[in-house]
SEDO-131336 format. One record per atom (N, C-alpha, C): residue in three letters; atom name; x, y, z. Coordinates in Angstrom, 2 decimals, padded with zeros to 5 digits. Layout:
ala:CA:X:Y:Z
...
This chain:
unk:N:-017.35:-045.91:104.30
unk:CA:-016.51:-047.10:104.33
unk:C:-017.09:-048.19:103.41
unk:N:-016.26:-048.79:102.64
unk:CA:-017.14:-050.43:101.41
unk:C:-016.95:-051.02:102.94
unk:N:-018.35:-051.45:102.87
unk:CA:-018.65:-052.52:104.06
unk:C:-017.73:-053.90:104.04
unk:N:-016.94:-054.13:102.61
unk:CA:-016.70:-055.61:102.59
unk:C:-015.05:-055.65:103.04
unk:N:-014.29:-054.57:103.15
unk:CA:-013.18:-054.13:103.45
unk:C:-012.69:-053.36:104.40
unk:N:-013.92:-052.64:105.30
unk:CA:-013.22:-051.23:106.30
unk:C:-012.59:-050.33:105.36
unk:N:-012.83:-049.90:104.31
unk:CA:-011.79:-049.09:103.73
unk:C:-012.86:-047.86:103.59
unk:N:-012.22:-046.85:103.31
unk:CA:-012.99:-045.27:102.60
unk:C:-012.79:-044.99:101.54
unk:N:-013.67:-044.78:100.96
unk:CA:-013.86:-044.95:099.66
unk:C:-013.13:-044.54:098.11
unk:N:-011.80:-043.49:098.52
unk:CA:-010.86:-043.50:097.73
unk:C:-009.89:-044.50:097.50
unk:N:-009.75:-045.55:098.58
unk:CA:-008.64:-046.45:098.74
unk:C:-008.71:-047.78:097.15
unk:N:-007.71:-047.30:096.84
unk:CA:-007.33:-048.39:095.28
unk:C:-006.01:-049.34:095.82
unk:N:-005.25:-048.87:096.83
unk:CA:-004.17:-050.14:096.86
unk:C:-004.07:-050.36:098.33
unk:N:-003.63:-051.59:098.64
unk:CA:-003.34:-051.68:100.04
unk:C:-001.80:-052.13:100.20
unk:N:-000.95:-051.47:101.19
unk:CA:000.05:-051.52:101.41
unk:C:000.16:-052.48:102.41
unk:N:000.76:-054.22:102.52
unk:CA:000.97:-054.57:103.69
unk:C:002.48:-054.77:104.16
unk:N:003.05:-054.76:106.06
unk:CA:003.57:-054.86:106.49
unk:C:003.42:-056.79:106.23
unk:N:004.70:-057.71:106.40
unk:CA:004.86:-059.03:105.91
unk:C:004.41:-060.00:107.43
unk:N:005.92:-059.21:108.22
unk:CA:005.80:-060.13:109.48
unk:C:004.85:-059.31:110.67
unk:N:003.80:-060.50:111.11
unk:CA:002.96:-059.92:112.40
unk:C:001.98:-059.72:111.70
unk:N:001.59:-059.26:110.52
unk:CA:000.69:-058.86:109.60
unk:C:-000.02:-059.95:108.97
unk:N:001.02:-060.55:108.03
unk:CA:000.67:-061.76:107.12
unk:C:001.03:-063.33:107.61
unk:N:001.84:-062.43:108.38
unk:CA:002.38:-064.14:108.40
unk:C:003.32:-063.83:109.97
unk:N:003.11:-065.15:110.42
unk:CA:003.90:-065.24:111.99
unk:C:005.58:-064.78:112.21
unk:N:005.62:-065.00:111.13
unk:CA:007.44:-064.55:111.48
unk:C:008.36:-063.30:112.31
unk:N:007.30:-062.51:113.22
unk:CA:007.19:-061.68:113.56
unk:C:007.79:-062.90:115.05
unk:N:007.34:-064.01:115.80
unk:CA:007.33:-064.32:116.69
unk:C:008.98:-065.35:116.23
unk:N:009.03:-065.46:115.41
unk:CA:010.72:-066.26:115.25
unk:C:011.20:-064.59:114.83
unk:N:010.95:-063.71:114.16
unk:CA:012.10:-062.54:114.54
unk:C:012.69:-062.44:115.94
unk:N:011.92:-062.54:117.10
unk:CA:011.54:-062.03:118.14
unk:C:012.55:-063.39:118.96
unk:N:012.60:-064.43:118.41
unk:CA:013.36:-065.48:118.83
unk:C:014.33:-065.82:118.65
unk:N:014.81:-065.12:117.44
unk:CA:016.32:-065.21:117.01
unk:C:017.00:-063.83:117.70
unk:N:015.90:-062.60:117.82
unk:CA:016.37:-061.57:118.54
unk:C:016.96:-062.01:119.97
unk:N:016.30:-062.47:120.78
unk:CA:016.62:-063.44:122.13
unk:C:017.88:-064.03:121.73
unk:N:017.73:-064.83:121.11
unk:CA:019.05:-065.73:120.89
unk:C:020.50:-065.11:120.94
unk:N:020.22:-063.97:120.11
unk:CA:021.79:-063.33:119.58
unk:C:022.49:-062.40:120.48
unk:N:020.73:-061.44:121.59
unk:CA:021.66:-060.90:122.18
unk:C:021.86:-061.82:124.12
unk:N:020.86:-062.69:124.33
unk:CA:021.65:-063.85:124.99
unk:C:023.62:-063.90:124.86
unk:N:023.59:-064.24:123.11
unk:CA:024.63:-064.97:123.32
unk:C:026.19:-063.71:123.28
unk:N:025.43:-062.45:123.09
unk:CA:026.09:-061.12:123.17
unk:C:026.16:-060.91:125.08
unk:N:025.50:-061.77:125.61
unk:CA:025.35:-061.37:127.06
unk:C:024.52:-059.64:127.13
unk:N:023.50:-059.78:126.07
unk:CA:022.94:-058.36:126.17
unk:C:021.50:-058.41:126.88
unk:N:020.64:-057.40:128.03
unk:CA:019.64:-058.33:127.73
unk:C:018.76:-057.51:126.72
unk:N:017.55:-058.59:126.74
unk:CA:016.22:-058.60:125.16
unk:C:015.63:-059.32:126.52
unk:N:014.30:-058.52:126.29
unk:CA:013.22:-058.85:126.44
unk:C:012.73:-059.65:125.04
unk:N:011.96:-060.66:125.02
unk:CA:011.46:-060.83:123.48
unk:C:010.16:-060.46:123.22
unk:N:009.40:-060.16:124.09
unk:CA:008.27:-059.64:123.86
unk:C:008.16:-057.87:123.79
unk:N:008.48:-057.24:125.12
unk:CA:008.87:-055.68:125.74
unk:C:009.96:-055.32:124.55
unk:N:011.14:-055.24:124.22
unk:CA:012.01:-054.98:123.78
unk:C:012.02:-054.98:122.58
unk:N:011.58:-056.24:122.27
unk:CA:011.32:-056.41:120.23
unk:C:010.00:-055.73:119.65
unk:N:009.20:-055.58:120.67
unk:CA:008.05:-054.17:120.05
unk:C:008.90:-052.77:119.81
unk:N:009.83:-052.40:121.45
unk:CA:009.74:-051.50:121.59
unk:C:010.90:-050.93:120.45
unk:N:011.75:-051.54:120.01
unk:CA:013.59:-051.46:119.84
unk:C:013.33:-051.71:118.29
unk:N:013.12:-053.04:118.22
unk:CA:013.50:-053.87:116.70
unk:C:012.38:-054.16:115.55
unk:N:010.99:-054.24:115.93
unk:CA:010.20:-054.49:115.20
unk:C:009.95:-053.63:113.99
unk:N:009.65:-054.06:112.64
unk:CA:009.42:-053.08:111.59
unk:C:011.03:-052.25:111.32
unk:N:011.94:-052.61:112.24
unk:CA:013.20:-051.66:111.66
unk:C:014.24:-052.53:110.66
unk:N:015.24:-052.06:109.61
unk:CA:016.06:-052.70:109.68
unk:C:016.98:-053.21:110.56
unk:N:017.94:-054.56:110.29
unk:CA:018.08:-055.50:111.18
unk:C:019.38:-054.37:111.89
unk:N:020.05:-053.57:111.29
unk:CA:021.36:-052.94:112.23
unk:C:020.37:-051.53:112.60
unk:N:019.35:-050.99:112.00
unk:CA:019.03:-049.81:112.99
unk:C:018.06:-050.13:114.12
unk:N:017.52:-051.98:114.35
unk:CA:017.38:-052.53:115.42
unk:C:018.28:-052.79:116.45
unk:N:019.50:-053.28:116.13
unk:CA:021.10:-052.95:116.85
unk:C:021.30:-052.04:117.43
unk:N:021.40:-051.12:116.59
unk:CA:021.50:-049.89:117.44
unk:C:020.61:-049.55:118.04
unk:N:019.43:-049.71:118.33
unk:CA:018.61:-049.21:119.13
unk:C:018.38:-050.03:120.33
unk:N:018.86:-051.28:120.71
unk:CA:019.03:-051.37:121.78
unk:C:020.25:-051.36:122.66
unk:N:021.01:-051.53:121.33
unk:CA:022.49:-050.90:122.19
unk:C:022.37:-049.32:122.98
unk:N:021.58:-048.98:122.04
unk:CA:021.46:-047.36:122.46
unk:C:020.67:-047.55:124.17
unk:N:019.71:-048.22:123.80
unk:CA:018.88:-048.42:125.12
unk:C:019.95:-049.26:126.84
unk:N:020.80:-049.62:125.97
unk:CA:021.22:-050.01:127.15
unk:C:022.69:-049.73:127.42
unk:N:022.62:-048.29:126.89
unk:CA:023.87:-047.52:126.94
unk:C:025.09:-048.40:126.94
unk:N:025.68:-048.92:125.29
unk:CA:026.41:-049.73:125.01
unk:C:026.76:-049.35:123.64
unk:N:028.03:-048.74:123.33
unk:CA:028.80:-048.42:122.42
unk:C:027.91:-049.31:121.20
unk:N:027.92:-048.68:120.22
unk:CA:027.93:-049.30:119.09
unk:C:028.62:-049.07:118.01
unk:N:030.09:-049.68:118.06
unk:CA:030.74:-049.47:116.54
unk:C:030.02:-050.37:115.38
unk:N:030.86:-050.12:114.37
unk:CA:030.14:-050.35:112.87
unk:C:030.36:-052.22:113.21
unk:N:031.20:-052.22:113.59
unk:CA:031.82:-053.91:113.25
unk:C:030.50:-054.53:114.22
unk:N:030.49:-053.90:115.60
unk:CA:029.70:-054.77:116.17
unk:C:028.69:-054.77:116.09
unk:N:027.81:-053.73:115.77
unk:CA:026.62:-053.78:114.92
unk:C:026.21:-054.87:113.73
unk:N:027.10:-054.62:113.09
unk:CA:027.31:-056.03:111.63
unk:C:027.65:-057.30:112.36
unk:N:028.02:-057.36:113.12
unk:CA:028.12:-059.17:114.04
unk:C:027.02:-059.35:114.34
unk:N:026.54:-058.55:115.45
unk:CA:025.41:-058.98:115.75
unk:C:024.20:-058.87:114.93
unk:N:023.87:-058.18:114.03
unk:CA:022.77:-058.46:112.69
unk:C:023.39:-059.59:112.11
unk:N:023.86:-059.72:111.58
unk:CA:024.44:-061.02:110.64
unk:C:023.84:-062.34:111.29
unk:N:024.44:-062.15:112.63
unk:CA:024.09:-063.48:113.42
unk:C:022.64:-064.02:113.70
unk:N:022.11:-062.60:113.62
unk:CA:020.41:-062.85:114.20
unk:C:020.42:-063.52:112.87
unk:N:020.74:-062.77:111.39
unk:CA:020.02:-062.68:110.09
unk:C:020.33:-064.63:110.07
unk:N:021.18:-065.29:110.40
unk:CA:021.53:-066.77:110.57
unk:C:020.80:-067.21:111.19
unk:N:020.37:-067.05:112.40
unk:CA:019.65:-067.74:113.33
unk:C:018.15:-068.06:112.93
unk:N:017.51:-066.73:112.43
unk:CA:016.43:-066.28:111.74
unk:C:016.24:-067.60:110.80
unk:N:017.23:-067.23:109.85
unk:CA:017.05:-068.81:108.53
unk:C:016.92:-070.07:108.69
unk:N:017.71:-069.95:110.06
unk:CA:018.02:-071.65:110.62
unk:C:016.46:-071.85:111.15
unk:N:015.80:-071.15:111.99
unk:CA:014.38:-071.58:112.32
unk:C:013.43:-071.47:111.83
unk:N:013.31:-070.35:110.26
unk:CA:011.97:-070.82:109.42
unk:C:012.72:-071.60:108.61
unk:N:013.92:-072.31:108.22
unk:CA:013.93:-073.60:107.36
unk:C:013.69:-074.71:108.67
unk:N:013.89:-074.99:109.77
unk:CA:013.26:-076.18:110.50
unk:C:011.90:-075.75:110.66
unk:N:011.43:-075.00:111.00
unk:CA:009.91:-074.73:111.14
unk:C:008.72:-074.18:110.74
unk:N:009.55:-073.85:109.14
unk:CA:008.36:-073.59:108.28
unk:C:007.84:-072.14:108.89
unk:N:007.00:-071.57:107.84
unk:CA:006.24:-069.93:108.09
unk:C:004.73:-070.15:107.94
unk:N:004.80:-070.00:109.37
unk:CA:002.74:-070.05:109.40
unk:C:002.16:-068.83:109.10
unk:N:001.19:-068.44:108.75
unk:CA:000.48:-067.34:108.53
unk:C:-000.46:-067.09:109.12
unk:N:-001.50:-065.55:109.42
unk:CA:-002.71:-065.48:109.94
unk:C:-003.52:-065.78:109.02
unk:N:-004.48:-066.66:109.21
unk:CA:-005.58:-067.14:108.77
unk:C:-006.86:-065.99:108.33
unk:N:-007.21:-065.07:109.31
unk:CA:-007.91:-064.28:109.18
unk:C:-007.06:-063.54:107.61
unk:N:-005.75:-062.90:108.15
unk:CA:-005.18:-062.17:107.17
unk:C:-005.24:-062.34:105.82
unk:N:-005.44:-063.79:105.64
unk:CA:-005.04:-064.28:104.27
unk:C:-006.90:-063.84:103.85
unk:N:-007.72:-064.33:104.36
unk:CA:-008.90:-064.00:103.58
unk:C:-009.30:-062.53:103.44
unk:N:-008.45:-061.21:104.58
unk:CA:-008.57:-060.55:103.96
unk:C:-007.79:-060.18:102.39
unk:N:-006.81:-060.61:102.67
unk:CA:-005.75:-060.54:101.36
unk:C:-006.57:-060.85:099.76
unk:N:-007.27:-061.88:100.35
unk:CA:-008.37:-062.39:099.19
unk:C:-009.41:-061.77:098.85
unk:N:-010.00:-060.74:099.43
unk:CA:-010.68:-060.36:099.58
unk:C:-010.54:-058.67:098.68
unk:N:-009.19:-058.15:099.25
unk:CA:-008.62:-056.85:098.85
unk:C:-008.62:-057.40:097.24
unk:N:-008.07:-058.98:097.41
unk:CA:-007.80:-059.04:095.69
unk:C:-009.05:-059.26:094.91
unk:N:-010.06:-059.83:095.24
unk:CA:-011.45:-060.38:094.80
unk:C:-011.82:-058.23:094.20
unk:N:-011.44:-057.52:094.97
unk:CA:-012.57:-056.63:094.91
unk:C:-011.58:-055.12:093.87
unk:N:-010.74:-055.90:093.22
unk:CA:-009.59:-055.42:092.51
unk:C:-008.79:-054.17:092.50
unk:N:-008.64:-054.33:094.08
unk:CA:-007.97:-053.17:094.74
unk:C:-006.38:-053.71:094.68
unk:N:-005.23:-052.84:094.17
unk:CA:-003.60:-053.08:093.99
unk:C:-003.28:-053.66:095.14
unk:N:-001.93:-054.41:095.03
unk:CA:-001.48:-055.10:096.67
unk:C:-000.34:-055.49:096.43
unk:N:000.13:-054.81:097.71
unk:CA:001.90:-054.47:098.06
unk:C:002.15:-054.98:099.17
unk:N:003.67:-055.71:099.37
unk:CA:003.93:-056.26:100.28
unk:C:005.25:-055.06:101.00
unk:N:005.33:-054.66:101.73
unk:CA:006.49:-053.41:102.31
unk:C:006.85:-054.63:103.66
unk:N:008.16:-054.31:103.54
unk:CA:008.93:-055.22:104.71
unk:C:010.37:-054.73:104.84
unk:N:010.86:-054.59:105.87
unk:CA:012.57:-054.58:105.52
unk:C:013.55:-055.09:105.28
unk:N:012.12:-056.68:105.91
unk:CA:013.54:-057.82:105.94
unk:C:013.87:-057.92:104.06
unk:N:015.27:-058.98:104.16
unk:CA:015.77:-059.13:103.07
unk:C:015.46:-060.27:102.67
unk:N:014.86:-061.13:103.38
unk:CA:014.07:-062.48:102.71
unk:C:012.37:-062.81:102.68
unk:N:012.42:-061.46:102.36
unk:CA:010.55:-061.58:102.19
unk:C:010.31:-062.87:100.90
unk:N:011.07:-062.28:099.88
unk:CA:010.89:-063.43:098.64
unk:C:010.82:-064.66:099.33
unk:N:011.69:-064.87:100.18
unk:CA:012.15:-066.10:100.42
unk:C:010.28:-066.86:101.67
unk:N:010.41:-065.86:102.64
unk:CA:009.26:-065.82:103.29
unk:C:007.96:-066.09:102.77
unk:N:007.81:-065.60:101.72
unk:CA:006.41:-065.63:100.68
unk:C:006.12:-066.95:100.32
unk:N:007.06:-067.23:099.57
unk:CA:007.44:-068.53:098.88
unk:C:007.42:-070.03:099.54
unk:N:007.72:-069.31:101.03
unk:CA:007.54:-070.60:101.98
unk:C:006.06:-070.59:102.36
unk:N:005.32:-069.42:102.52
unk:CA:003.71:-069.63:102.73
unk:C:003.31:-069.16:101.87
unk:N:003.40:-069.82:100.48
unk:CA:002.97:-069.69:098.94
unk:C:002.01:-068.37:098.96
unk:N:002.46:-067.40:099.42
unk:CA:001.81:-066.38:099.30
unk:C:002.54:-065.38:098.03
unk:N:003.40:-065.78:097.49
unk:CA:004.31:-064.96:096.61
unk:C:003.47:-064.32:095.04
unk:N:002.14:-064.85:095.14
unk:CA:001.09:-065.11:093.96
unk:C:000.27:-063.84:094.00
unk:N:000.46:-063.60:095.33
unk:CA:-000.77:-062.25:095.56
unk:C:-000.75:-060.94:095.45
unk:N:000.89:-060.83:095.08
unk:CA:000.94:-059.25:095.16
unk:C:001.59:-058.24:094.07
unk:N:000.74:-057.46:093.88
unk:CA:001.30:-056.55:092.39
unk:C:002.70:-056.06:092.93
unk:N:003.28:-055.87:093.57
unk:CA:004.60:-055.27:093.91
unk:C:005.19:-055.09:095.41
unk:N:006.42:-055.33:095.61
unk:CA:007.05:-055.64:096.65
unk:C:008.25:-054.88:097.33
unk:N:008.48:-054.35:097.92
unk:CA:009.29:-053.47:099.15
unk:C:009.97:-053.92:100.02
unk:N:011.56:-054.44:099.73
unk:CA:011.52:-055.18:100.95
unk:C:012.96:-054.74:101.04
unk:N:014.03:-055.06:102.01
unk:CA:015.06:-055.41:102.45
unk:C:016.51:-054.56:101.17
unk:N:016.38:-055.71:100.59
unk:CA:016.98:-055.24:099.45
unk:C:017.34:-054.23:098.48
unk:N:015.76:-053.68:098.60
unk:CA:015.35:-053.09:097.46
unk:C:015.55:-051.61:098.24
unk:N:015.23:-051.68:099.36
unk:CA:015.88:-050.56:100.41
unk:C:017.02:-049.95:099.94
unk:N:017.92:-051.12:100.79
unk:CA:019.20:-050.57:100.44
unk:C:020.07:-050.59:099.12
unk:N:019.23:-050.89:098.27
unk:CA:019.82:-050.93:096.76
unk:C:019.70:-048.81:095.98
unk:N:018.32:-048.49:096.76
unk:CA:017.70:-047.12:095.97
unk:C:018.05:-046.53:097.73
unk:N:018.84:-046.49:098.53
unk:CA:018.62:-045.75:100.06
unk:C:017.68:-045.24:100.23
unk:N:016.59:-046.04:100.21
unk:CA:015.32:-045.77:101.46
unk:C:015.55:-045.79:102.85
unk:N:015.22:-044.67:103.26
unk:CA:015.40:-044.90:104.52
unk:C:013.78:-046.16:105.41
unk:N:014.42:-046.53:106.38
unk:CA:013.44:-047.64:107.05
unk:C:012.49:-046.79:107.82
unk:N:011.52:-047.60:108.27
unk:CA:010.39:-047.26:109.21
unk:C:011.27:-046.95:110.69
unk:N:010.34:-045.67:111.12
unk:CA:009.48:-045.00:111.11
unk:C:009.66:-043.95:109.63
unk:N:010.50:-043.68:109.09
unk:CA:010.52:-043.06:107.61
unk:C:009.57:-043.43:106.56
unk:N:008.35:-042.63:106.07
unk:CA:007.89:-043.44:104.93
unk:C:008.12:-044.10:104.17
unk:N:009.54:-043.89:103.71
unk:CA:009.94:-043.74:101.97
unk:C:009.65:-045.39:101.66
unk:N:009.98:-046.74:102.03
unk:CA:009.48:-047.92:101.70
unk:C:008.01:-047.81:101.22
unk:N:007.22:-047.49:102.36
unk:CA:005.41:-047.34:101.80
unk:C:005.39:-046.13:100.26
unk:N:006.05:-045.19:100.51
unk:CA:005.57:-044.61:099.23
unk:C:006.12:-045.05:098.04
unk:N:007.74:-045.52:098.32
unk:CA:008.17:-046.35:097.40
unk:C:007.18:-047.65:096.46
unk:N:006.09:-048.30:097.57
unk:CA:005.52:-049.38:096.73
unk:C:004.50:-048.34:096.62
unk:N:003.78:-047.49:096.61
unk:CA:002.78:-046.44:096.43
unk:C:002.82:-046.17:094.83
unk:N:004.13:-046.02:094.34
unk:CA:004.57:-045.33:093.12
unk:C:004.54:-046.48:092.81
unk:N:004.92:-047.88:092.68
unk:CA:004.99:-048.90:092.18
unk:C:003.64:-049.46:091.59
unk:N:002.79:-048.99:092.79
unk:CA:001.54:-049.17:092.39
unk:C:000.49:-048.61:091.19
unk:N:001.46:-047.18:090.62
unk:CA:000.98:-045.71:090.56
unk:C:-000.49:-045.31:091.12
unk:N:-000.04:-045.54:092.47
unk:CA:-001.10:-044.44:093.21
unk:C:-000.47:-043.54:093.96
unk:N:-001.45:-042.59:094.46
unk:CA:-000.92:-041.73:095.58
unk:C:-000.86:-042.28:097.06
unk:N:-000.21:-041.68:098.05
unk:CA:-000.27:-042.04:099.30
unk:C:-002.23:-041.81:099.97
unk:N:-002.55:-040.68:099.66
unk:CA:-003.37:-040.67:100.15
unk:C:-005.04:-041.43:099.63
unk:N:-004.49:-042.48:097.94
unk:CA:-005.59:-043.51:098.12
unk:C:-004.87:-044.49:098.61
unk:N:-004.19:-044.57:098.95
unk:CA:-003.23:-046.25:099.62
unk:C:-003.93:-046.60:101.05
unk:N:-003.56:-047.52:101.48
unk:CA:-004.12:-047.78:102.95
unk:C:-002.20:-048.71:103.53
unk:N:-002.31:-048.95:104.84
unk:CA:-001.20:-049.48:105.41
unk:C:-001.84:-050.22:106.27
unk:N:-001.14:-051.21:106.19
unk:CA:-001.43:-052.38:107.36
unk:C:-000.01:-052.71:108.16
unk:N:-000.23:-052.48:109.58
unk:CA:001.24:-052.70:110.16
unk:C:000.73:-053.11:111.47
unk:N:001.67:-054.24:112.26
unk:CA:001.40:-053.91:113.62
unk:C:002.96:-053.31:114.31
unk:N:003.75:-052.74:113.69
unk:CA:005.14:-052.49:114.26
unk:C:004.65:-050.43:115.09
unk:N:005.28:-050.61:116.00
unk:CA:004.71:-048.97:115.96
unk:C:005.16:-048.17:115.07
unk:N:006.80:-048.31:115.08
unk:CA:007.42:-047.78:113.53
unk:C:006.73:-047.96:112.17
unk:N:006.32:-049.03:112.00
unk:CA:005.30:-048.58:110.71
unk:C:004.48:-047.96:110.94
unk:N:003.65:-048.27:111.73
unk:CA:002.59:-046.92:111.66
unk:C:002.93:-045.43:112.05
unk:N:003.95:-045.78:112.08
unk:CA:004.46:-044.20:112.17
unk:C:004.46:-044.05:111.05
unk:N:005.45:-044.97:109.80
unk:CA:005.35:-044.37:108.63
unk:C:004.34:-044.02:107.78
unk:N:003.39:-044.90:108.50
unk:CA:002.07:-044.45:107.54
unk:C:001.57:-043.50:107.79
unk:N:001.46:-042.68:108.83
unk:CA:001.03:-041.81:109.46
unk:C:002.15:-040.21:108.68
unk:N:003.32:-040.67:108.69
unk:CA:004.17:-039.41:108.42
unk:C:004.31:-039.28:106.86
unk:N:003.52:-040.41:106.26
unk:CA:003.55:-040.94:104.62
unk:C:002.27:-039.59:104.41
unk:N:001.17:-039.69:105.43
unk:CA:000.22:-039.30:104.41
unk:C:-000.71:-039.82:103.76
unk:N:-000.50:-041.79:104.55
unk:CA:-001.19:-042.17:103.40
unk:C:-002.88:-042.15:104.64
unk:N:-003.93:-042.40:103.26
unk:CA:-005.15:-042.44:103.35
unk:C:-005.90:-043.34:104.54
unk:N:-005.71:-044.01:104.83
unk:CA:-005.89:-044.97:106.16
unk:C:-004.76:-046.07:106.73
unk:N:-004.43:-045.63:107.85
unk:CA:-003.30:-046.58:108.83
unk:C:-004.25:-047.33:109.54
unk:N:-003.92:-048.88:109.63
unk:CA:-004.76:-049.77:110.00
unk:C:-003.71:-050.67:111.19
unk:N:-004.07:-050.37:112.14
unk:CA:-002.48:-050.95:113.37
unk:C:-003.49:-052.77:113.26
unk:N:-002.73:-053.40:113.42
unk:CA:-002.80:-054.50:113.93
unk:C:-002.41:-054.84:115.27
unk:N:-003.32:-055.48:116.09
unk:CA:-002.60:-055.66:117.72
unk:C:-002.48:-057.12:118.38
unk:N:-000.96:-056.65:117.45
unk:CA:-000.59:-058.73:118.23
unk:C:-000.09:-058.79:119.61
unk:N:000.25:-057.61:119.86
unk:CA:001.00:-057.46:121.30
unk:C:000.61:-056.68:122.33
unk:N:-000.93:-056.81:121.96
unk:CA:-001.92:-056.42:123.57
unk:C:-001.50:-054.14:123.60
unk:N:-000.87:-053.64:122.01
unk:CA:-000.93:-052.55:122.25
unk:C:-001.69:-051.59:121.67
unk:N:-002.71:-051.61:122.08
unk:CA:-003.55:-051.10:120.84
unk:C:-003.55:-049.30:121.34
unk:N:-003.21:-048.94:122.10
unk:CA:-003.23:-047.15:122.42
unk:C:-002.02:-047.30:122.35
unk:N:-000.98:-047.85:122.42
unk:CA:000.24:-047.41:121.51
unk:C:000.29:-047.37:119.84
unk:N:-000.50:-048.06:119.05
unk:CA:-000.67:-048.33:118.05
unk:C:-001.53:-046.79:117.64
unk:N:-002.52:-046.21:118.29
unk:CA:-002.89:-045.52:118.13
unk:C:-002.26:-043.97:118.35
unk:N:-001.42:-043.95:119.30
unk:CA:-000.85:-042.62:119.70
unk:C:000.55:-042.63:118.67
unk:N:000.86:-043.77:118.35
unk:CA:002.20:-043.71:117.03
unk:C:001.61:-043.14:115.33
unk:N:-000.15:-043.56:115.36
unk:CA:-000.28:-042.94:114.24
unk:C:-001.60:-043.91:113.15
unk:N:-001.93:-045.10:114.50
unk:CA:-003.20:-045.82:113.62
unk:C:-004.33:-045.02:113.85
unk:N:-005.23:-045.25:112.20
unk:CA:-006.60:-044.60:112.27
unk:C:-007.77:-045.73:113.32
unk:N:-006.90:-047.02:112.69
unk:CA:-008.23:-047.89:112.90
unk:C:-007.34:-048.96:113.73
unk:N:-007.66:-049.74:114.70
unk:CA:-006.45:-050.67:115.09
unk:C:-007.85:-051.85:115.38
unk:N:-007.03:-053.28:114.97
unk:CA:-007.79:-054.65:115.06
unk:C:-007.36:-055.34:115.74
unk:N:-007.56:-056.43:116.21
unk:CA:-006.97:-058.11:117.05
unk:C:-006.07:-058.80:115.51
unk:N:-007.46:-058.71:114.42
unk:CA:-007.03:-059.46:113.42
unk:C:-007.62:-058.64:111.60
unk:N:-006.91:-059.15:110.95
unk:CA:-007.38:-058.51:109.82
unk:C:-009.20:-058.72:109.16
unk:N:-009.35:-059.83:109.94
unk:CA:-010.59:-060.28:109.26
unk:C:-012.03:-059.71:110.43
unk:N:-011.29:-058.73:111.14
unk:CA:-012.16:-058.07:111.66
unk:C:-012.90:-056.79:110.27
unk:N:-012.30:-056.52:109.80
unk:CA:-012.31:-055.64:108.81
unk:C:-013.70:-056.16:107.88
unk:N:-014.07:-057.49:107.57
unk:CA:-014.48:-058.35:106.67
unk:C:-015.76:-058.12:106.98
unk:N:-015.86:-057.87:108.88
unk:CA:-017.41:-058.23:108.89
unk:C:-018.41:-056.74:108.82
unk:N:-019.78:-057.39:108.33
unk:CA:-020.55:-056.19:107.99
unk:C:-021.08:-055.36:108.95
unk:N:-020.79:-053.81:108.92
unk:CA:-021.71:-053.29:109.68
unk:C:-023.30:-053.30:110.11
């Protein structure tokens, strides 16, 4: 392992997950999720439910998955209402409240870059640009995976690799020098079904043997656990 990173010693790029990872927006996903299906009269847990259902997925194969969970038809239309609406609600509360970031995260981020290892941002949402830009983080990364870019080339979403290997090739590396940083279980599934070289779970939500039985090598509290020396 380079002592200054947790990494093994083939690793040249690091793949990160945006929200929960880099930056808080993981806890206003989770609040606009509440909101929409509240106002659907559906219930959401926002903590239980948005790990288990929506996190790391796109915003309608999050739809469907708790419609599915709570044995509730899902046609096409109502699927698209209710994403749309979250995707509104979502905007309305990081433009009043701004996008905080993990602190630890960012110095590892600095750190991956100090030691001139590639760096990818993989996300599904469709306003990562927009996300970045609000926690001037938009500076740090050789190439980006997000939302858009998905459904522009049909990538399929997490738990599916194809986003991570998608910025893999962007990077031109292979999966197996890449590393992944996720705390969604669906991502680390993808990293795990990718192939790539080290899955690194993050545990914002007290799950760290779920994080591990979905497919992390290494699981943390925070990224800057990684930093310190053996």
């Amino acid at each position: 392992m380079a002592p200054a990173l947790g990494l093994p010693p083939q690793i040249t790029a690091c793949l990160f997950d945006l929200d929960g990872v880099i930056t808080q927006t993981a806890k206003v996903h989770a609040q606009a999720w509440k909101r929409v299906f509240d106002e659907f009269h559906i219930p959401f847990d926002e903590v239980e439910d948005y790990d288990t259902y929506v996190d790391g997925k796109p915003r309608a194969d999050g739809v469907r998955s708790v419609l599915a969970a709570r044995h509730i038809p899902a046609p096409d239309d109502l699927v698209q209402e209710i994403a749309t609406r979250k995707d509104h609600l979502f905007l309305d509360l990081i433009h009043k409240h701004g996008v905080q970031t993990y602190p630890g995260s960012i110095r590892y981020l600095e750190a991956v870059r100090n030691a001139a290892k590639k760096i990818a941002v993989v996300s599904s949402s469709k306003h990562t640009s927009e996300v970045l830009r609000a926690a001037k983080l938009d500076h740090l990364f050789d190439a980006q995976v997000d939302g858009n870019l998905a459904e522009d080339e049909h990538l399929h979403g997490k738990p599916a690799p194809d986003t991570y290997l998608r910025a893999a090739r962007m990077l031109e590396t292979s999966a197996h020098e890449a590393a992944v940083y996720e705390d969604a279980l669906a991502g680390v599934e993808a990293g795990r079904a990718g192939g790539f070289g080290l899955v690194v779970g993050v545990d914002r939500a007290g799950q760290a043997d779920e994080l591990r039985r979905h497919g992390a090598d290494v699981v943390v509290h925070d990224l800057s656990e990684l930093l310190q020396q053996p």
